[in-house]
C-alpha positions, 0 to 999 in steps of 0.5 A: 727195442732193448734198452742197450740199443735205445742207450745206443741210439741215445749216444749216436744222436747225441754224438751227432748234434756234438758234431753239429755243434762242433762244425759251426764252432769251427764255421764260425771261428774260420769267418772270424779269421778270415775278418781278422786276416782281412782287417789286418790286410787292409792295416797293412797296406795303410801302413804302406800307404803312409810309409809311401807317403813318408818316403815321398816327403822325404825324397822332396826334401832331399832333391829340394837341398839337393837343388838348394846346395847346387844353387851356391855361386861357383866361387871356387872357379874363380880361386886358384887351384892351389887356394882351392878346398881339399877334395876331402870335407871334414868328417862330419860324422858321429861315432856309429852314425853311418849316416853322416859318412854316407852323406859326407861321402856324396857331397865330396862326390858331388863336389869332385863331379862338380870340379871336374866338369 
Protein backbone atom coordinates (compact mmCIF):
# COMPACT_ATOMS: atom_id res chain seq x y z
CA UNK A 1 0.00 0.00 0.00
CA UNK A 2 1.60 3.41 -0.86
CA UNK A 3 1.88 6.04 1.88
CA UNK A 4 -0.86 8.23 0.01
CA UNK A 5 -3.46 5.48 0.35
CA UNK A 6 -2.17 4.89 4.17
CA UNK A 7 -2.38 9.03 4.88
CA UNK A 8 -5.83 8.43 3.25
CA UNK A 9 -7.00 5.44 4.99
CA UNK A 10 -5.34 7.39 8.17
CA UNK A 11 -7.62 10.68 7.26
CA UNK A 12 -11.08 8.35 6.81
CA UNK A 13 -10.54 6.86 10.06
CA UNK A 14 -9.92 9.87 11.67
CA UNK A 15 -13.04 11.53 10.10
CA UNK A 16 -14.88 8.52 11.21
CA UNK A 17 -14.13 8.64 15.00
CA UNK A 18 -14.90 12.94 14.65
CA UNK A 19 -18.15 11.93 13.31
CA UNK A 20 -18.65 9.39 16.21
CA UNK A 21 -17.78 11.92 18.48
CA UNK A 22 -19.56 14.72 17.04
CA UNK A 23 -23.18 12.41 16.86
CA UNK A 24 -22.97 11.77 20.90
CA UNK A 25 -21.98 15.48 21.52
CA UNK A 26 -25.11 15.94 19.72
CA UNK A 27 -26.99 12.76 21.51
CA UNK A 28 -26.20 14.22 24.43
CA UNK A 29 -26.90 17.91 24.24
CA UNK A 30 -30.72 16.79 22.76
CA UNK A 31 -30.93 14.69 26.28
CA UNK A 32 -29.96 17.98 28.21
CA UNK A 33 -32.70 19.59 26.14
CA UNK A 34 -35.19 17.42 26.28
CA UNK A 35 -34.37 17.56 30.59
CA UNK A 36 -34.28 21.31 30.47
CA UNK A 37 -37.92 21.36 28.37
CA UNK A 38 -39.25 19.23 30.85
CA UNK A 39 -38.04 20.82 34.12
CA UNK A 40 -39.20 23.99 32.58
CA UNK A 41 -42.88 21.96 31.88
CA UNK A 42 -43.07 21.02 35.14
CA UNK A 43 -42.30 25.03 36.54
CA UNK A 44 -44.58 26.09 34.38
CA UNK A 45 -47.50 24.21 35.32
CA UNK A 46 -46.65 24.89 39.27
CA UNK A 47 -46.59 28.45 38.45
CA UNK A 48 -50.32 27.64 37.16
CA UNK A 49 -50.81 25.58 39.72
CA UNK A 50 -50.11 28.55 42.29
CA UNK A 51 -51.39 31.28 40.07
CA UNK A 52 -54.97 28.87 40.10
CA UNK A 53 -54.63 28.91 43.78
CA UNK A 54 -54.20 32.76 43.96
CA UNK A 55 -57.12 33.23 41.68
CA UNK A 56 -59.29 30.95 43.88
CA UNK A 57 -58.23 32.91 46.96
CA UNK A 58 -59.32 35.91 45.41
CA UNK A 59 -62.63 34.74 43.76
CA UNK A 60 -63.46 33.67 47.79
CA UNK A 61 -62.67 36.96 49.03
CA UNK A 62 -64.59 38.98 46.36
CA UNK A 63 -68.06 36.48 46.76
CA UNK A 64 -67.16 36.86 50.69
CA UNK A 65 -67.56 41.10 50.34
CA UNK A 66 -70.06 40.34 47.81
CA UNK A 67 -72.26 38.56 50.46
CA UNK A 68 -70.72 41.09 53.16
CA UNK A 69 -72.25 44.30 50.99
CA UNK A 70 -75.83 42.34 50.40
CA UNK A 71 -76.17 41.71 54.22
CA UNK A 72 -76.48 45.85 54.85
CA UNK A 73 -80.17 46.41 56.31
CA UNK A 74 -82.34 47.69 53.51
CA UNK A 75 -82.81 51.18 54.86
CA UNK A 76 -83.36 52.77 51.73
CA UNK A 77 -86.87 51.15 51.49
CA UNK A 78 -88.00 52.41 54.23
CA UNK A 79 -86.74 56.66 53.15
CA UNK A 80 -88.76 58.35 50.75
CA UNK A 81 -87.82 57.96 47.36
CA UNK A 82 -86.86 61.69 47.17
CA UNK A 83 -84.29 61.23 50.30
CA UNK A 84 -83.47 58.38 48.41
CA UNK A 85 -79.09 58.39 47.27
CA UNK A 86 -78.69 59.28 43.77
CA UNK A 87 -78.20 55.90 41.47
CA UNK A 88 -74.67 57.25 40.64
CA UNK A 89 -71.78 56.94 44.11
CA UNK A 90 -68.89 59.13 44.33
CA UNK A 91 -66.13 58.34 41.95
CA UNK A 92 -63.99 56.66 43.98
CA UNK A 93 -61.27 56.15 41.39
CA UNK A 94 -57.93 57.21 40.84
CA UNK A 95 -56.60 58.89 38.17
CA UNK A 96 -55.26 55.79 35.84
CA UNK A 97 -56.89 53.33 38.20
CA UNK A 98 -59.17 51.52 35.96
CA UNK A 99 -59.91 49.52 38.74
CA UNK A 100 -61.65 51.62 40.99
CA UNK A 101 -64.16 52.70 38.16
CA UNK A 102 -64.76 49.37 37.17
CA UNK A 103 -65.53 48.49 40.62
CA UNK A 104 -67.53 51.76 41.29
CA UNK A 105 -69.43 50.99 37.94
CA UNK A 106 -70.75 47.37 39.50
CA UNK A 107 -71.68 48.51 42.94
CA UNK A 108 -73.95 51.30 41.30
CA UNK A 109 -75.43 48.14 39.27
CA UNK A 110 -75.72 46.43 41.94
CA UNK A 111 -77.25 48.90 43.59
CA UNK A 112 -79.83 49.98 40.59
CA UNK A 113 -80.70 45.94 40.54
CA UNK A 114 -81.24 46.06 43.89
CA UNK A 115 -83.66 49.18 44.02
CA UNK A 116 -85.68 48.01 41.13
CA UNK A 117 -86.26 44.52 42.69
Amino acid sequence: MSILAQQIEQLRSRMQEIAQSEGRCVAELADALKQADENLQNEVAELVEEHMARRGAILEKLHALADRLGAFPRQTDELAKEERAPPKLLNLSVHGDRRNEILDREINNHLRHRRAS
